[in-house]
Legacy VTK file of the C-alpha trace (Angstrom):
# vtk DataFile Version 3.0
C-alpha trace
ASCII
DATASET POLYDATA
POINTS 85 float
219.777 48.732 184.770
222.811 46.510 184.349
223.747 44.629 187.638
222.776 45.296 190.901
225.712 44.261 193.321
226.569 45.436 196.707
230.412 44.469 198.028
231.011 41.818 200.676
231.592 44.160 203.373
228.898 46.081 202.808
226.444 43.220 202.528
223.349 42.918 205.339
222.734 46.456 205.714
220.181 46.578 203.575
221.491 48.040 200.808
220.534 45.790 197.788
216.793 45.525 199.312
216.748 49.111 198.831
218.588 49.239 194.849
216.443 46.416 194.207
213.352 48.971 195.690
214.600 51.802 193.725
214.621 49.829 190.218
210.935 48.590 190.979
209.487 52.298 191.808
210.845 52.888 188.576
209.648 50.641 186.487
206.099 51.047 187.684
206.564 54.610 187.449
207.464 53.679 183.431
204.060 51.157 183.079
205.955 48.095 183.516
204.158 45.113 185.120
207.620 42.585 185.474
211.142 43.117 185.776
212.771 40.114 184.106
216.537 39.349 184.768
219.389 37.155 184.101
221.797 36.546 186.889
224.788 34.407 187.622
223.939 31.393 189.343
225.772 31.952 192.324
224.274 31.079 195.828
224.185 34.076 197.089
223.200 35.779 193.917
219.854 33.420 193.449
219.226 33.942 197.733
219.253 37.709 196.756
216.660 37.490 194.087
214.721 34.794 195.787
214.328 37.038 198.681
213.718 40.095 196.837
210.277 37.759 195.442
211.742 36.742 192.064
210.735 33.158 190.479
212.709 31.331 188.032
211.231 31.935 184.547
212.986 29.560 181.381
210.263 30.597 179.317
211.986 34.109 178.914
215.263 33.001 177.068
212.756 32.407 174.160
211.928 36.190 174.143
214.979 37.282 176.052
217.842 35.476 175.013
221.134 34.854 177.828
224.037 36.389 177.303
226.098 33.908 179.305
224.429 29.892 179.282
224.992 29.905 183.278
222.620 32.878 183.686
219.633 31.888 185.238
216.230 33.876 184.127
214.427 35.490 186.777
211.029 37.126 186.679
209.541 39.629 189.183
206.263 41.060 189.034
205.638 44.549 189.939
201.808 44.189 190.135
202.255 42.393 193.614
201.759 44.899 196.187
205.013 45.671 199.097
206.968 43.248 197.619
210.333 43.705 196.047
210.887 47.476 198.925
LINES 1 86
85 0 1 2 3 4 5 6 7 8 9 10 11 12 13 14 15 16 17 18 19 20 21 22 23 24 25 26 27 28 29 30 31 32 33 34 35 36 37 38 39 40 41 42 43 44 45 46 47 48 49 50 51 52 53 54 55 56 57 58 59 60 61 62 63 64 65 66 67 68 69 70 71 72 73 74 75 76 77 78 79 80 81 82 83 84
């Protein structure tokens, strides 16, 4: 998955919970225990992720290098139950 992004006037309807949902049925459906992310650091962008149950994680860009040095790397884990639908 590439970006996740949901246009102003669309926004607070629910609609990126629900993507965001989508990509973690997924990926447990594949094995995965995380989902790990780099994302603008916009406002909005890290109240998104922080909502959705994501947690900063700088230990990544050792593994996962950034594309862009404003990215900000995000972890979520999939192994906590309800979280992330």
């Amino acid at each position: 998955l590439d970006k996740i992004h949901v246009s102003r006037p669309m926004r607070r309807r629910g609609l990126g919970r629900g993507l965001f949902g989508l990509a973690c049925e997924a990926a447990r459906r594949m094995g995965a225990s995380y989902l790990f992310m780099a994302t603008n650091p916009a406002q909005a962008t890290q109240l998104y992720y922080r909502a959705m149950g994501c947690r900063l994680a700088p230990e990544l860009t050792a593994v996962f290098p950034l594309e862009d040095d404003t990215d900000l790397p995000l972890r979520f884990d999939l192994r906590v139950e309800g979280e992330g639908m």
